[in-house]
C-alpha positions as CSV (number, residue, x, y, z in Angstrom):
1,X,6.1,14.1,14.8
2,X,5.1,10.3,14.2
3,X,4.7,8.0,17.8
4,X,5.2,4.4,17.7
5,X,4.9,1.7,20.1
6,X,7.7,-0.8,19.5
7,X,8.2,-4.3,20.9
8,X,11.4,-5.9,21.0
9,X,11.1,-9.5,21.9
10,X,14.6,-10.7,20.9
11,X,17.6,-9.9,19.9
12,X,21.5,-11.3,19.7
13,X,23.8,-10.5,22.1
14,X,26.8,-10.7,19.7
15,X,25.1,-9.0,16.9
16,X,22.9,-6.2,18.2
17,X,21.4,-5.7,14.2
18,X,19.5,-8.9,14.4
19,X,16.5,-8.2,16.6
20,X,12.7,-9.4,16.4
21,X,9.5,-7.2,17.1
22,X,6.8,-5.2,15.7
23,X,5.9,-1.8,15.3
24,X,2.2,-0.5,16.5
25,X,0.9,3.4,15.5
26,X,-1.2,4.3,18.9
27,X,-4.6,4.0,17.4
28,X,-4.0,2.0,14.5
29,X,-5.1,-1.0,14.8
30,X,-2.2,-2.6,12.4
31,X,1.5,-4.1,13.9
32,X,4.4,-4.2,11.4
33,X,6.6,-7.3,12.4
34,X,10.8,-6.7,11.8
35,X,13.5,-9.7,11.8
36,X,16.3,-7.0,12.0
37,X,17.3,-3.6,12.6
38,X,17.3,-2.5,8.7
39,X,13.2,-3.8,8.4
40,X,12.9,-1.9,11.6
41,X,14.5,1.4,10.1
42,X,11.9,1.1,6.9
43,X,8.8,0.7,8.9
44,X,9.8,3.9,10.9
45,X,11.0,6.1,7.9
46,X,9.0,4.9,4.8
47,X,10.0,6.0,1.8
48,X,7.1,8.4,0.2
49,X,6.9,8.4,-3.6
50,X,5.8,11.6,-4.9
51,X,2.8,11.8,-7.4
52,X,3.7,11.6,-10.6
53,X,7.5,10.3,-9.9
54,X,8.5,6.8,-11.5
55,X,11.6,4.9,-10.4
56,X,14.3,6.0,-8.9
57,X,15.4,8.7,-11.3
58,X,12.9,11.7,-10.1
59,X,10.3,11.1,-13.0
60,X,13.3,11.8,-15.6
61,X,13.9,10.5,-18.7
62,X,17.4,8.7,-19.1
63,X,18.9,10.7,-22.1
64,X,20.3,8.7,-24.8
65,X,23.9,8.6,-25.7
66,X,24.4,9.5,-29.5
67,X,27.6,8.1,-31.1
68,X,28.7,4.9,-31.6
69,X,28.1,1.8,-29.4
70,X,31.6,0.7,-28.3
């Protein structure tokens, strides 16, 4: 399990997604700044690539379509 510190320094009252902060690891010595609550969702669930995985297909080729191009 992953700890973060997070700060919160503003944020609407009539629209509770738009919030300002950062994000600290304890003992890291880096801060992540967010303008809303979507950038806050990515710095706390990163999306990991695995090695050897391209794009967003899963390291697959896209398979060509044979027949004629309509």
């Amino acid at each position: 399990m992953d700890s973060y510190l997070v700060r919160i320094y503003r944020r609407e009252e009539d629209n509770p997604r738009l919030l300002v902060g950062v994000v600290e690891e304890p003992g890291a010595n880096e801060k992540k700044a967010f303008q809303n609550v979507y950038e806050l969702w990515d710095i706390l669930n990163p999306i990991r690539k695995i090695p050897g995985q391209s794009g967003g297909n899963g390291g697959r080729k896209r398979s060509k379509k044979k027949g004629p191009n309509l």
